[in-house]
KEMAR-386996 format. One record per residue (C-alpha): residue in one letter; x negated, y negated, z negated. Coordinates in steps of 0.02 Angstrom, whole numbers, padded with zeros to 5 digits, always signed. Layout:
% residues N
AXYZ...
//
This chain:
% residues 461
X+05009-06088-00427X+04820-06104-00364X+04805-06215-00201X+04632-06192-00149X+04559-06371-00123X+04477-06387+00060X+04304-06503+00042X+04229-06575+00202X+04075-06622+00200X+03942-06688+00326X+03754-06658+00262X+03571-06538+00312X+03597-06375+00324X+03440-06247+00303X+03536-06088+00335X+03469-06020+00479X+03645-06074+00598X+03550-06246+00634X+03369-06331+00653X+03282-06420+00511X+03352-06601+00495X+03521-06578+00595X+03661-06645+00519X+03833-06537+00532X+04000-06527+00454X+04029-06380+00350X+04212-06342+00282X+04201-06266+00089X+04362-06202+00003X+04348-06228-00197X+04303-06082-00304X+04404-06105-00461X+04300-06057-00624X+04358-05890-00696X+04471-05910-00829X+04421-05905-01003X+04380-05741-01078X+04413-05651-00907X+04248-05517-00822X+04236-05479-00669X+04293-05288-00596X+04144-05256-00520X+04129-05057-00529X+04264-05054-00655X+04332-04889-00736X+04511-04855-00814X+04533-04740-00921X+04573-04559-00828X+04745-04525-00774X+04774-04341-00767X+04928-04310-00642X+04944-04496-00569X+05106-04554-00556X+05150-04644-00388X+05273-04771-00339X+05290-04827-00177X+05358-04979-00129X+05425-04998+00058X+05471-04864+00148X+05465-04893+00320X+05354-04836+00452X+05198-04833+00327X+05257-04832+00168X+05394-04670+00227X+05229-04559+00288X+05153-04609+00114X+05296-04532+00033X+05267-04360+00129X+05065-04366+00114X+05065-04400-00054X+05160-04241-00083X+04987-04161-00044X+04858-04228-00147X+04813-04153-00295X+04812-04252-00455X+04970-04371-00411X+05156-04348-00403X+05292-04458-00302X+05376-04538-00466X+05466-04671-00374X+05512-04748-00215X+05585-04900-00169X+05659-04997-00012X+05768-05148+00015X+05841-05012+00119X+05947-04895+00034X+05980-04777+00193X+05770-04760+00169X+05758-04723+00007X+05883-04606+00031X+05795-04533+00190X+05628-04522+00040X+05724-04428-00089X+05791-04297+00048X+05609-04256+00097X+05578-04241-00079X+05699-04117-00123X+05680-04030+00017X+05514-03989-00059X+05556-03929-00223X+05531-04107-00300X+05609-04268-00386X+05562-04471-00407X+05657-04592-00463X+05758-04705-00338X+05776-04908-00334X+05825-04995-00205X+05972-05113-00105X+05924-05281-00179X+05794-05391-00142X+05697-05368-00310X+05723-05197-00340X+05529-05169-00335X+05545-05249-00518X+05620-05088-00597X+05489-04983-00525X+05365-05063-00582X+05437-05079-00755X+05469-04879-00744X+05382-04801-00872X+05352-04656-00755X+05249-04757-00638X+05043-04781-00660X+04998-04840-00473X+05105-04952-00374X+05083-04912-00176X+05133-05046-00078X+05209-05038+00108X+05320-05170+00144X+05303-05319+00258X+05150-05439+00247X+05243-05590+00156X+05302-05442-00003X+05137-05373-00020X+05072-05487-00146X+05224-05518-00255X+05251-05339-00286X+05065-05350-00347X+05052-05477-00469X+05219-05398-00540X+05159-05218-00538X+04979-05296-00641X+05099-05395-00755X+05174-05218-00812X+05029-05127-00828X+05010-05041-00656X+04872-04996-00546X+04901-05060-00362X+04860-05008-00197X+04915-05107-00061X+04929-05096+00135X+04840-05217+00266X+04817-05357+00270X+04843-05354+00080X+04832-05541+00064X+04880-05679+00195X+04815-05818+00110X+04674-05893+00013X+04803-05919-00136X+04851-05739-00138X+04675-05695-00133X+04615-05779-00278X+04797-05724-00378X+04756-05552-00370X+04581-05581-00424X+04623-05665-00568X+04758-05554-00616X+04661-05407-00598X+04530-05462-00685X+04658-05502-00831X+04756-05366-00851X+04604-05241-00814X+04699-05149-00672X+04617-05085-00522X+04695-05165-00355X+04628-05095-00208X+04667-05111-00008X+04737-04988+00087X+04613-04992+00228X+04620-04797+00300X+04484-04847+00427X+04339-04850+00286X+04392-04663+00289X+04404-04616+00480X+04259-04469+00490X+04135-04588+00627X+04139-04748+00521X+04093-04610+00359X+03956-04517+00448X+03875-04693+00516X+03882-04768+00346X+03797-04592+00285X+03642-04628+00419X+03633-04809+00366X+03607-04763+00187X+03485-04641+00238X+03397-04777+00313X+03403-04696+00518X+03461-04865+00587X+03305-04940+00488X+03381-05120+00436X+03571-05138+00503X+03554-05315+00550X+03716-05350+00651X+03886-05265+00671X+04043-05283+00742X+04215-05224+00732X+04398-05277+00786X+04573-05257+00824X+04603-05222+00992X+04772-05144+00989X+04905-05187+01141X+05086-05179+01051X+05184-05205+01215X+05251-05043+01171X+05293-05110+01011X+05336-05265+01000X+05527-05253+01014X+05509-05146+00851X+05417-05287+00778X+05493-05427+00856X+05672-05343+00772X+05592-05342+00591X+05433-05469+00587X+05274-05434+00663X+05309-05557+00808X+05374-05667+00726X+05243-05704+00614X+05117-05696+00758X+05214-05838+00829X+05187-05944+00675X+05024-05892+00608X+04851-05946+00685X+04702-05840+00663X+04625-05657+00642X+04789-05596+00545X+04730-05420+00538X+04548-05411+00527X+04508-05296+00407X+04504-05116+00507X+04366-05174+00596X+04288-05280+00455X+04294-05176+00315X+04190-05014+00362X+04061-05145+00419X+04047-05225+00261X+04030-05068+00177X+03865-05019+00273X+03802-05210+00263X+03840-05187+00053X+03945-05339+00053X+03958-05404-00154X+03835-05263-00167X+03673-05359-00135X+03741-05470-00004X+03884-05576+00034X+03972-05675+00148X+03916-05830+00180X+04003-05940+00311X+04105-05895+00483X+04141-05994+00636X+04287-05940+00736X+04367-05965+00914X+04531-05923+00986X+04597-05928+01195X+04757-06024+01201X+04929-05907+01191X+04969-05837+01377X+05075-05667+01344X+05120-05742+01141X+05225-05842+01225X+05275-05767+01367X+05336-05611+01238X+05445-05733+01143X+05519-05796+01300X+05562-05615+01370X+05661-05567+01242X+05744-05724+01175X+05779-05792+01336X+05723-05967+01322X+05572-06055+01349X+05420-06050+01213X+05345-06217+01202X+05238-06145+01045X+05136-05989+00997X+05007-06001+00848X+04912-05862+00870X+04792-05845+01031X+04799-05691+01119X+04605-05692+01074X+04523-05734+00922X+04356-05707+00899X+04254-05738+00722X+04057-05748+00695X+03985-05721+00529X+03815-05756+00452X+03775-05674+00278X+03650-05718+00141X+03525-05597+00179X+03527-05680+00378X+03617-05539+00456X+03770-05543+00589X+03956-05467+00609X+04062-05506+00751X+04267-05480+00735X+04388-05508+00852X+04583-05502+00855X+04693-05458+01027X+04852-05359+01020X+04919-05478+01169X+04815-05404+01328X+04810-05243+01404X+04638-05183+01343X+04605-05007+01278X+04618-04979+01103X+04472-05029+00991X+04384-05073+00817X+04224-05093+00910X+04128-05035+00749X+03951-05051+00808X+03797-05064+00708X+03636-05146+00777X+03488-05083+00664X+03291-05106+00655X+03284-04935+00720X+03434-04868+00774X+03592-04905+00843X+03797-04828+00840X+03955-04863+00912X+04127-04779+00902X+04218-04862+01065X+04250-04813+01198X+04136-04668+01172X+04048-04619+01000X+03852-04673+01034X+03689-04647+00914X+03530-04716+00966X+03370-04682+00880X+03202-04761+00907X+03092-04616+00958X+02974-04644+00838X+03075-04699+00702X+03188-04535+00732X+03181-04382+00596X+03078-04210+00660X+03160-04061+00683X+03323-04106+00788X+03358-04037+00963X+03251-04113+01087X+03168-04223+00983X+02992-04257+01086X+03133-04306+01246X+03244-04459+01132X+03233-04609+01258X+03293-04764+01163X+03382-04805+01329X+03501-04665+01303X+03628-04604+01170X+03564-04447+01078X+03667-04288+01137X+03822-04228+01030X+03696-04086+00969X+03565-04215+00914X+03684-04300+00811X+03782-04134+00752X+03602-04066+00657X+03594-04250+00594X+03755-04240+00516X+03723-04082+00425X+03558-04148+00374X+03630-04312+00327X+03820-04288+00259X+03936-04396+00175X+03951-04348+00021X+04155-04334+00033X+04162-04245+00178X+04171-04089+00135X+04209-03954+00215X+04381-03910+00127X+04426-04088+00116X+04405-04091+00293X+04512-03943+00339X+04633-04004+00216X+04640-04193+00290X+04645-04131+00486X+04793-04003+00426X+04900-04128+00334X+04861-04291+00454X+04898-04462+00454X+04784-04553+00608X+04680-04386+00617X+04673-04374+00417X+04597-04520+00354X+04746-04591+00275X+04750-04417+00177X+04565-04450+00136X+04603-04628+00091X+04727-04571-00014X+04638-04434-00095X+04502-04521-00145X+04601-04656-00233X+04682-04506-00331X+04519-04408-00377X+04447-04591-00451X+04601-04640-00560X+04588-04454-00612X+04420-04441-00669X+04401-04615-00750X+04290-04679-00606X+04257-04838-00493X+04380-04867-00350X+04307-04859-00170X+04381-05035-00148X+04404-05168-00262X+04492-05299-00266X+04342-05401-00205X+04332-05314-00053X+04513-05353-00022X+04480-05510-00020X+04346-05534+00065X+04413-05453+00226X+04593-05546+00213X+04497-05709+00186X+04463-05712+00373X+04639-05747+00415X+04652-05914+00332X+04479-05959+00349X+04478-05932+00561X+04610-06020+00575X+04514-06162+00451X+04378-06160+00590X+04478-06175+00719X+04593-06296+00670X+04437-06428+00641X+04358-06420+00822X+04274-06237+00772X+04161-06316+00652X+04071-06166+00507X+04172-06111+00361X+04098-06060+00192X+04151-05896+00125X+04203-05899-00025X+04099-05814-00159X+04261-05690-00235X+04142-05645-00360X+04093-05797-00434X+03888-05765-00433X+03918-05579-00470X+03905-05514-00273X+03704-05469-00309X+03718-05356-00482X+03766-05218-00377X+03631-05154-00241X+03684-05052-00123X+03875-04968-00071X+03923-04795-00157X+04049-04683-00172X+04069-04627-00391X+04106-04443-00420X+04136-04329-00597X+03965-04281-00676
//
């Protein structure tokens, strides 16, 4: 097993993060050489797979609506489904025949994942269950020839990270996160104005997790979300803020991520959570109830991430994007500024834009039609909104993971990108754990992050 090697080191940085001469401590995790006669994935095609066939591993609250969305996506069919669970695998199969159609079952036993991914049936593996399983089911699924796809946070540790890299990279099969928020229709029309260039040079972003599980957390304290709260220190669940940032900065796409410093508040309602429902006293709570992460990049630009599903704040990813010449944010209302002179003719209004003041719902309407994302369209849309799952990106998210694998094409997400938003869990906590001192970002890629320029979706000629 890799154990990434932590190297301290105390020396002049010329980054940008400090003046010229001053001596800091910088923490650098080891980048193990790729292993002999292994490439890299970057914008790596299998060969087409006409009718996809889908297992799904984990079939509780995610991995059961999977089951059911699937069902509706063109190009794939449910060919197996798996729980620890029998009573939900049985609960999966019901739907299914209910609908006219069949998989193959496993399940009861701790490693009945195994057989499904050792089902000749199966070409993808979707994986649903519970943080610690995510990765194990991976590496097995790539061992046997499968395609994954795997929930958030995909990866909990530095280790897993660089395990699915180098297994993907071996065994030449795609492994992709499951992050539905790269496909939520604000985050895809923002990162179609920032390719058209409207925000001029997106120079700073920010998203989060802002997500109150009061409600919750007697769900999660009953299986495991809690409890691995309790234990674990740092941004555990960055990546639905993160990731649809990275996308529009074109991170291992002529950019990367270059080193983090992170903070967290001590644990106030961690604790006092534990100690509600167990009835005893909580002496100890890893995670803050606030973590908050900075972030430089190569190219000198910014992202901000924070982590809270301990206070009562509304819900949020933040997702903002600070540009040259524009500006946009989703919470708590959906905002586009334009610099007035930077701002395209022809919209409503256009000699009254004020860049003190958002642009008005019609303003940005005639942008979007002018400036689409090339997979929204309109009977994807319709389609998506109809069948659901968090207003239809998950069926988006899905779809497009079908349409690739069908037509032979580059994944959305690679396995790069997975681990470059689950590295921030391990690496916050890094920071934090040494006084809050920077934290190189590992380079997933291995010198490849600037062959690429520029985020894009592939389609069929």
């Amino acid at each position: 097993m890799l154990v990434p090697l932590i190297l301290a080191a105390s020396f002049f940085i010329f980054d940008g993060c400090s003046r010229k001469g001053a001596s800091d401590k910088i923490i650098r995790t080891e980048v193990p050489a790729r292993p002999a006669g292994q490439t890299d994935m970057l914008q790596f095609a299998a060969d087409p797979i006409n009718d996809v066939g889908i297992g799904v591993v984990g079939l509780g609250m995610r991995g059961g609506d999977a089951v059911e969305r699937l069902t509706f996506v063109p190009g794939c069919h449910v060919a197996a489904v798996c729980d620890v669970e029998s009573d939900r695998v049985d609960a999966s199969m019901k739907y299914l025949s209910s609908k006219g159609l069949s998989a193959n079952p496993y399940g009861g036993q701790e490693e009945s994942y195994k057989a499904l991914c050792e089902d000749p049936d199966v070409d993808l593996v979707y994986i649903c269950t519970d943080w610690l399983h995510h990765v194990p089911v991976a590496l097995y699924a790539m061992e046997h020839g499968k395609h994954v796809a795997i929930e958030v946070p995909s990866a909990a540790t530095l280790e897993d990270c660089w395990n699915l890299i180098n297994t993907s990279e071996r065994t030449r099969k795609h492994c992709m996160i499951l992050e539905n928020c790269c496909y939520d229709f604000f985050e895809l029309q923002m990162l179609a104005f920032s390719q058209a260039g409207l925000f001029g040079e997106v120079i700073h972003a920010e998203g989060s997790y802002l997500h109150n599980l009061d409600e919750f957390w007697d769900y999660y304290w009953g299986n495991w979300r809690l409890d691995y709260n309790s234990k674990v220190r740092g941004d555990v669940y960055a990546t639905h803020g993160f990731g649809p940032v990275c996308q529009v900065l074109n991170i291992h796409r002529g950019d990367r991520l270059k080193t983090l410093v992170s903070m967290d508040t001590d644990s106030f309602n961690g604790k006092k959570h534990v100690s509600d429902r167990t009835g005893q006293p909580c002496e100890e709570f890893a995670n803050g109830d606030e973590t908050m992460t900075m972030i430089r990049t190569e190219k000198g630009k910014s992202i901000l991430i924070e982590h809270d599903v301990m206070t009562p704040r509304p819900y949020s990813r933040m997702y903002q994007l600070v540009g040259t010449e524009g500006y946009a944010s989703k919470y708590p209302v959906e905002q586009v500024l334009l610099r007035p002179s930077s701002a395209p003719e022809g919209i409503p209004d256009h000699e009254n834009l004020n860049a003190h003041r958002p642009m008005t719902q019609s303003q940005v309407d005639e942008l979007s039609a002018r400036y689409p994302n090339p997979i929204l369209t309109p009977d994807l849309v319709n389609l998506a909104k109809e069948v659901g799952g968090h207003g239809g990106m998950d069926f988006i998210m899905d779809y497009r993971l079908v349409y690739c694998l069908n037509n032979g094409l580059p994944l959305d997400m690679d396995v790069y990108d997975l681990a470059e938003w689950c590295c921030i869990a391990s690496l916050s906590a890094l920071s934090m754990d040494n006084g809050c001192v920077p934290v190189e970002v590992p380079d997933f890629t291995r010198g490849a992050w600037d062959r690429i320029k520029g985020f894009s979706y592939a389609f069929a000629k």
